[in-house]
C-alpha positions in Angstrom: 32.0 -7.5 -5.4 29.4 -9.8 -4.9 25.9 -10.3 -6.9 24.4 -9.6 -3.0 25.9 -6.5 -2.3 25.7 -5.4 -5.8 21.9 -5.7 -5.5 22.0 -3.8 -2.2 23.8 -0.7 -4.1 21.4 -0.7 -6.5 18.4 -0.8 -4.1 19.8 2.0 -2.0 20.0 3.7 -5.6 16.3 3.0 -6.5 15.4 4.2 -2.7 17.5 7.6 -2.7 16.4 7.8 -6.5 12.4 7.7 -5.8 12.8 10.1 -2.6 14.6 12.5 -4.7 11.8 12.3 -7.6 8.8 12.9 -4.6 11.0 15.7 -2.8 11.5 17.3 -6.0 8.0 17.5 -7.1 6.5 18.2 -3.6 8.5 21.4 -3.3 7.4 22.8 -6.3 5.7 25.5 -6.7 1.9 25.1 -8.1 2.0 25.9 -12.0 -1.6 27.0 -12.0 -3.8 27.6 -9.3 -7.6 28.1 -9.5 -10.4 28.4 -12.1 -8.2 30.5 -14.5 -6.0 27.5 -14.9 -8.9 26.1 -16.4 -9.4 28.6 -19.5 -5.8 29.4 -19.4 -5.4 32.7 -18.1 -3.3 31.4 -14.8 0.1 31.5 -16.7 0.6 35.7 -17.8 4.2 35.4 -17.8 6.4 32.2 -18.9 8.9 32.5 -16.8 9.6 30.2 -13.8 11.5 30.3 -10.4 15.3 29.4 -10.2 14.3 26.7 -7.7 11.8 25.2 -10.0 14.4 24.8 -12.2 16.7 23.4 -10.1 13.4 21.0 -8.7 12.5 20.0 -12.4 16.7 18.9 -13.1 16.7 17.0 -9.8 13.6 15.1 -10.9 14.8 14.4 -14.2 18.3 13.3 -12.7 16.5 11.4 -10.3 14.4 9.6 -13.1 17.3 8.8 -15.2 18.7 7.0 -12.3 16.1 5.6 -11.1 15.1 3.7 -14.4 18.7 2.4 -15.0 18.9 1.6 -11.7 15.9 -0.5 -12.0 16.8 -1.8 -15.2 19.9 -3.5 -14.0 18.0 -4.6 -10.6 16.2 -6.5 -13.3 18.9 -8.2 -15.2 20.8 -9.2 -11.9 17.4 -11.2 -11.0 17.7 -13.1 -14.0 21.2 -14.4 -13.2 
């Protein structure tokens, strides 16, 4: 494989990467909403929606991939 399309991977990578990261955290559901998020009172009960659990592992997928995806981008534009 080429340096060129080995780049282009790897940009398609950071792209899908970053969408997946804004997706993830636009679909979430608000942790706190209104004044009593201020004092604390907003959060009763710890305990969180499947799909915000799902959402929070696709985010921190998406990160890991995104930052070694970024990383190597990096070291192929030194060569």
């Amino acid at each position: 494989m080429e340096v060129g399309n080995i780049r282009t991977v790897f940009t398609v990578l950071v792209f899908l990467s970053s969408l997946g990261i804004i997706v993830g955290y636009l679909f979430q559901s608000p942790k706190a909403t209104g004044l009593g998020a201020i004092s604390g009172n907003a959060t009763v009960f710890k305990s969180r929606k499947p799909i915000d659990a799902f959402l929070d592992k696709v985010i921190i997928s998406s990160a890991i991939i995104f930052g070694i995806s970024v990383f190597i981008l990096a070291l192929l534009k030194q060569s």
